[in-house]
C-alpha positions as CSV (number, residue, x, y, z in Angstrom):
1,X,-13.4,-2.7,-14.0
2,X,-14.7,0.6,-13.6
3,X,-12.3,3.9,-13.4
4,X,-13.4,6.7,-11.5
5,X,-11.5,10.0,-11.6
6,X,-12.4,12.4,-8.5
7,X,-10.5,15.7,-8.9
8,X,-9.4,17.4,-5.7
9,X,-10.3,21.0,-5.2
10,X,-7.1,21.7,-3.0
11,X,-6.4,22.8,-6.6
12,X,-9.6,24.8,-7.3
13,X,-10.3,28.8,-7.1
14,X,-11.4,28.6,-2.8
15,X,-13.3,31.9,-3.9
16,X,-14.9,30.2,-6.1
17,X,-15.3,26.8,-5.0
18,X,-19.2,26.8,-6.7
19,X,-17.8,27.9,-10.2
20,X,-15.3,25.6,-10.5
21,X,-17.7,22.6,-9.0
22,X,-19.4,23.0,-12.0
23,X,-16.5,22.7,-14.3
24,X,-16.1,19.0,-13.3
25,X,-19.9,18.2,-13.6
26,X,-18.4,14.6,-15.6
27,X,-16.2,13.8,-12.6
28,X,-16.8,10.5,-10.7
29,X,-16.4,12.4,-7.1
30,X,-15.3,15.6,-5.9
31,X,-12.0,14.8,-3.7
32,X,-12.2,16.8,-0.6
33,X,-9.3,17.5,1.4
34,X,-10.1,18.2,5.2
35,X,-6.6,18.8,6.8
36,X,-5.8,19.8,10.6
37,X,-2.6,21.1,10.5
38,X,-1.9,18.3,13.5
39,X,-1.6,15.1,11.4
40,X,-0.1,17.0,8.5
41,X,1.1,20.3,7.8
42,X,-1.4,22.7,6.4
43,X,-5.2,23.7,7.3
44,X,-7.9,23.2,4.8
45,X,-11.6,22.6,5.1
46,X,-13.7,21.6,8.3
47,X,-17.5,20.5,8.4
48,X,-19.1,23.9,7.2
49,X,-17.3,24.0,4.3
50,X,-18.0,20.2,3.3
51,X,-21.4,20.4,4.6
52,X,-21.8,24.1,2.0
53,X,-20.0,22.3,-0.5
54,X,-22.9,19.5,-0.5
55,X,-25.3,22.0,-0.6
56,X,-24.2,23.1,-3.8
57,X,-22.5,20.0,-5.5
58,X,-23.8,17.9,-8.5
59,X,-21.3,15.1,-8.1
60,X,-20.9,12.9,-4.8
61,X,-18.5,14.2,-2.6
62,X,-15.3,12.1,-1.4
63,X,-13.7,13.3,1.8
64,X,-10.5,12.5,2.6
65,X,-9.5,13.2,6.2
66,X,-5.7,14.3,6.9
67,X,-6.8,14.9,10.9
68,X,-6.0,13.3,14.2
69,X,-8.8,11.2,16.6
70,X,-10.9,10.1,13.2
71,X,-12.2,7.6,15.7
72,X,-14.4,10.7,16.7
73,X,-14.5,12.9,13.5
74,X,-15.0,10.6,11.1
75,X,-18.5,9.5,11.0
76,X,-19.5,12.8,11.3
77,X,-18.5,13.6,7.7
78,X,-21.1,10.6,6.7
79,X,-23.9,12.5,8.6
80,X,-22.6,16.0,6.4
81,X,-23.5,13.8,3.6
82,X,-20.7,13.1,2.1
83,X,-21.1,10.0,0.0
84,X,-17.4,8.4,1.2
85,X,-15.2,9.0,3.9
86,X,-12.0,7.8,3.5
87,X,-9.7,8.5,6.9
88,X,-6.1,7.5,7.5
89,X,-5.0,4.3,9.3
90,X,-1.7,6.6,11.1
91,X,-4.0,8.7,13.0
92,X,-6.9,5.6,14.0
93,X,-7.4,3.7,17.1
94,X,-10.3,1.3,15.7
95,X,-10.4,1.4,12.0
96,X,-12.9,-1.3,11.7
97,X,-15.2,0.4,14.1
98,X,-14.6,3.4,12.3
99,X,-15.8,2.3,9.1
100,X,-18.8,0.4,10.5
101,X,-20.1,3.9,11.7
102,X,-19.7,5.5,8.6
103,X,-21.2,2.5,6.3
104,X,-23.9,2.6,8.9
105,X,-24.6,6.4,8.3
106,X,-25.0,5.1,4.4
107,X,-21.5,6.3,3.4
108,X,-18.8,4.4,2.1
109,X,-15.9,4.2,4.3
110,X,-12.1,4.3,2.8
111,X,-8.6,3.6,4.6
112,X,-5.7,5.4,3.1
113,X,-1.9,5.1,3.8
114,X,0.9,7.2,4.1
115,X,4.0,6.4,1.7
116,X,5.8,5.1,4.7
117,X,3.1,2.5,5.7
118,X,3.3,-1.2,4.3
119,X,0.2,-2.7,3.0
120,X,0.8,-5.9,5.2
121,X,0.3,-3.5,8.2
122,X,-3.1,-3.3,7.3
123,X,-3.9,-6.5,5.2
124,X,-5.9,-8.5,8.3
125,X,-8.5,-5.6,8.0
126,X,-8.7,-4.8,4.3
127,X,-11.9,-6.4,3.8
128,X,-13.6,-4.2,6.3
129,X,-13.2,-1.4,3.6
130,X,-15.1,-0.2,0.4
131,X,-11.6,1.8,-0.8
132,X,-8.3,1.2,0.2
133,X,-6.2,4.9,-0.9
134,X,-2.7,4.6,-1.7
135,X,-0.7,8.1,-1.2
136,X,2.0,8.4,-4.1
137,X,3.2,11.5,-2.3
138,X,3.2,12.8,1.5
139,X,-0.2,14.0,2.9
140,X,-0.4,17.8,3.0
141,X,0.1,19.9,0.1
142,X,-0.5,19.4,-3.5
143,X,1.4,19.8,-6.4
144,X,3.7,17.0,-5.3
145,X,6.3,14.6,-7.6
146,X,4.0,11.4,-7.9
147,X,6.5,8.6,-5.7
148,X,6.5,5.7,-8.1
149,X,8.0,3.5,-6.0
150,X,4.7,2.9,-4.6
151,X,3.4,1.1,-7.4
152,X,4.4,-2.2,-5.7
153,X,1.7,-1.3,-3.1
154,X,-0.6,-0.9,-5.6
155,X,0.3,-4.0,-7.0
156,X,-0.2,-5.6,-3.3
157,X,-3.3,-4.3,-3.0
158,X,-4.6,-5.3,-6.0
159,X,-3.3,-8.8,-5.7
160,X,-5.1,-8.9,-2.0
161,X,-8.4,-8.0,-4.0
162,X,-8.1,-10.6,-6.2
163,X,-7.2,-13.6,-3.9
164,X,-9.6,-12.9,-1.5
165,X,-12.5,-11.7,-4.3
166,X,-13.1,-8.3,-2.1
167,X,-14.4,-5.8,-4.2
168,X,-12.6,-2.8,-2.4
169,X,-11.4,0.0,-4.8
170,X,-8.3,0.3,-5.2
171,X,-7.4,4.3,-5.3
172,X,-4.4,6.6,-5.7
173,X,-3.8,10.0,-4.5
174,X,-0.9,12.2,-5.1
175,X,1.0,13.7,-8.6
176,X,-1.4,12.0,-10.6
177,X,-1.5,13.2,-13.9
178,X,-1.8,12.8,-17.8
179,X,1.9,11.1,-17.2
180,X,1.4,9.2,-14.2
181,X,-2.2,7.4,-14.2
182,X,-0.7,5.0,-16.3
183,X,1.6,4.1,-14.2
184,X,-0.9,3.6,-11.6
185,X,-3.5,2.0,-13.6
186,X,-1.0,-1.2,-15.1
187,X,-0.3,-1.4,-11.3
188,X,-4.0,-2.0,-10.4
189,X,-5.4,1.2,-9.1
190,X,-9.2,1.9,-10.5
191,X,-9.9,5.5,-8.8
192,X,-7.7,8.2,-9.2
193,X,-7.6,11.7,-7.8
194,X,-5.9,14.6,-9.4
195,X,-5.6,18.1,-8.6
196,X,-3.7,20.3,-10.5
197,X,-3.9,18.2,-13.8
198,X,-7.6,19.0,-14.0
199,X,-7.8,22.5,-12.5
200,X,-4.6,23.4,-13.7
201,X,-6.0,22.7,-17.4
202,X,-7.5,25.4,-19.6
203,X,-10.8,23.0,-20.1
204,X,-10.9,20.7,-16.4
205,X,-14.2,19.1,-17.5
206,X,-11.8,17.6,-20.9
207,X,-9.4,16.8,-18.6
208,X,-11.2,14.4,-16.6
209,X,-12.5,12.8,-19.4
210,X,-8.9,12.8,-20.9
211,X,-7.4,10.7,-17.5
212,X,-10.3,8.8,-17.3
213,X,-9.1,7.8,-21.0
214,X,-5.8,6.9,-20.2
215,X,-6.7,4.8,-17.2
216,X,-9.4,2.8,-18.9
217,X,-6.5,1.9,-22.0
218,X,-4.0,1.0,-19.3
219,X,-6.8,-0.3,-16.7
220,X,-7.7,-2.8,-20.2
221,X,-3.7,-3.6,-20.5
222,X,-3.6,-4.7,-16.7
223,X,-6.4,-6.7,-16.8
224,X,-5.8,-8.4,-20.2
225,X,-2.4,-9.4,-18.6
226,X,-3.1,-10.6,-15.1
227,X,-5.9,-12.8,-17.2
228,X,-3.5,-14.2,-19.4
């Protein structure tokens, strides 16, 4: 299975956003935060900012909308160009709708959940997905404690994937870090974004290839067990 590290630049220099872009030239994705201060509590990045940010970028971008009414923001990330758009369940009318618009733009169309939202909430529309994002810590701010205890989500999601042969990825989102991916990864996750353990690191570029590491060893443990 392949890992896919996507560092979030909620944890970058915002001065210099192009600078520090190219520090994480190796990274799978470039998470992208776009936040409302509605549906959470802080204001990020809105549609000139991602659509600069493309402009500029050498690695896909992944945008990940903390907003309200994503049945009408949504797919207009797609058309920015962002290469996935992964939007929250919480703050959806149509989901499924949702994510036909963006895979119809040519993006690929994630569904994340808050800590306090069950997997089974969502399970009869899973498949409509390319990602399904797991939050190990409340949407907002970053820097958070990583919330282990949902691991067993992971673990739900993961087991979903594999009884119904989906091919969704699995990813995780929240105090991930050089301590944590593990954790995730034995659990089933395959694409993980981190914030401040990349661009908190002297060297972010080593860092990404240091978690991608780590959660390819523990990625090879999970599998080698749920085969046996």
């Amino acid at each position: 299975m392949t890992v896919r590290i996507n560092p979030s630049i909620l944890s970058a220099d915002f001065v210099n956003l192009e600078r520090d872009l190219g520090h994480i030239s190796n990274a799978d994705f470039v998470h992208i935060d776009v936040m409302d201060n509605n549906f959470v509590p802080n204001l990020t990045f809105g549609p000139q900012t991602v659509s600069r940010i493309k402009s500029v970028s050498t690695v896909p971008l992944d945008v990940h909308l903390m907003i309200v009414d994503n049945d009408k923001w949504a797919p207009g990330y797609a058309e920015l160009g962002a290469e996935s758009v992964t939007f929250h369940v919480e703050a959806t009318v149509d989901p499924v709708a949702v994510a036909q618009r963006i895979k119809q733009i040519g993006a690929r169309a994630g569904l994340a959940l808050k800590p306090g939202t069950e997997f089974d909430t969502v399970r009869d529309i899973a498949g409509s997905f390319d990602q399904i994002l797991v939050m190990t810590v409340e949407p907002g701010f970053g820097g958070q404690q990583f919330m282990a205890d949902q691991m067993e989500k992971i673990r739900q999601v993961a087991q979903f994937r594999k009884d119904t042969g989906t091919s969704f990825w699995i990813g995780v989102d929240g105090g991930v870090d050089e301590n944590t991916i593990s954790l995730a990864a034995e659990a089933g996750a395959d694409t993980f974004v981190a914030g401040s353990a990349v661009y908190g690191r002297d060297n972010p570029s080593l860092a990404v290839e240091n978690l991608r590491k780590l959660a390819q060893e523990h990625r090879h443990h999970e599998e080698n067990h749920v085969e046996a």
